[in-house]
N, C-alpha and C positions, 0 to 999 in steps of 0.2 A: 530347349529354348522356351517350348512351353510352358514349364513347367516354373521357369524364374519369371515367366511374364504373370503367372499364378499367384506365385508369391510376392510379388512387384503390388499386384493390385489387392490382396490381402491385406497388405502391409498400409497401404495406402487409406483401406476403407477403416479399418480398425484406429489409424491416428485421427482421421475424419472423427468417427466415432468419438474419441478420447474429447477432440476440441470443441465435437457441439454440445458432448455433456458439460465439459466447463465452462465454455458458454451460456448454457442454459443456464447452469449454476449460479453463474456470475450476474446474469441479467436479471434472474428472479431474487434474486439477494438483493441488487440495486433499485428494483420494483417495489420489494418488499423495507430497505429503508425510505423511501422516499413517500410512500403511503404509509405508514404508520412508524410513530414517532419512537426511537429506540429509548431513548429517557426516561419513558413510562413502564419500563421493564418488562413487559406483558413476554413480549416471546426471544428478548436477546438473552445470549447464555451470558452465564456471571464467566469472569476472570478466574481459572484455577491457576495460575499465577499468585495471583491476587489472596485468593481462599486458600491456600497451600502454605503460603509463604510470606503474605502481608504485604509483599513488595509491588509497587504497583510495576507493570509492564511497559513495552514501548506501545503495546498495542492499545493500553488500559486509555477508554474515552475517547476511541477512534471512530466508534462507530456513532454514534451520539454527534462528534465532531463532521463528522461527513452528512449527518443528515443536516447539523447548523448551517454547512455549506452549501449545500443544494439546496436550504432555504434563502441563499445570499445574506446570511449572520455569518460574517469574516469574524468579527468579536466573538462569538457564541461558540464559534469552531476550535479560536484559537486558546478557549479557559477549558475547554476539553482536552486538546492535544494537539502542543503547540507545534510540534511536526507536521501536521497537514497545512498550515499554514506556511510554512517554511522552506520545509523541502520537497513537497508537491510542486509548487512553481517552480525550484529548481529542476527537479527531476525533468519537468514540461520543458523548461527552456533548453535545456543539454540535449533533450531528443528532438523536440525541430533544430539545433543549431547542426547536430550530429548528420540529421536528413538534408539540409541544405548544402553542408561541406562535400556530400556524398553526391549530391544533384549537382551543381559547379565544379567542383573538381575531380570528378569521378572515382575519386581513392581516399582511404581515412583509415589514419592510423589507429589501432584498437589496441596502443601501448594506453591510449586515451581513458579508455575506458576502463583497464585495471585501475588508473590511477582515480577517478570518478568513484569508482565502487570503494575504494581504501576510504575515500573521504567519507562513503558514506556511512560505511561501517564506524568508522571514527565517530563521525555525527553521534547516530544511533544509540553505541554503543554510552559516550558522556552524558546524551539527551537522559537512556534510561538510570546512569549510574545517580544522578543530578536532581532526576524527580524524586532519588527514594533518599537523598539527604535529608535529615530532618531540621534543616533552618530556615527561617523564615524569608530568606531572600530566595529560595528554590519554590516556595510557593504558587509561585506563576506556573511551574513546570508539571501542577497536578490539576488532575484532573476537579472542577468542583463542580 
């Protein structure tokens, strides 16, 4: 018995471990766009997407876009990558609606949420086919 109460908390400190490195990860990434400005290129990596294969990404302008946002430029955000504009709010609105359903009616179906994820895939998957079209109405969907 002692020996799974060993491994119980083993198990335990090591996921700790896992989550406050990517935490820390995640926070000093968020520090480090918000203090200095990714557009100027000094220390964000290039797109090997992008450099490999010409094609731009879903992520190509994400980062640049998220710092226009946390400067409160919704315009600046959204001629970067028009996903953060888009389905960021959605994403926010589906998980407080998801925590309220769950807080009132104490049950929630999670056929829900496969069908959420297909849409987003769907999204994602037309957003990146769409920006690498070369015609002039897909325009808006690159990055500039």
């Amino acid at each position: 018995m002692m020996l799974m109460a060993g491994r119980f908390y083993n198990t335990i400190i090591v996921m700790l471990r896992a989550l406050l490195l990517k935490d820390s990860i995640l926070l000093v990434s968020g520090i480090f766009i918000v203090i200095i400005n990714p557009a100027i290129g000094l220390f964000t990596p290039r797109c090997l997407i992008k450099e490999i294969t010409g094609f731009y990404c879903t992520g190509c302008g994400m980062t640049t876009g998220f710092y226009s946002l946390i400067r409160g430029d919704i315009t600046g955000a959204s001629e970067r990558n028009l996903l953060i504009v888009t389905l960021l709010p959605a994403a926010l609105f589906y998980l407080i609606l998801r925590k309220i359903i769950l807080i009132y009616f104490g049950k929630y179906n999670f056929r829900y949420d496969l069908f959420i994820i297909i849409i987003f895939i769907v999204s994602v998957t037309s957003f990146t086919v769409c920006r690498n079209i070369p015609i002039p109405e897909f325009d808006i969907l690159r990055p500039h």
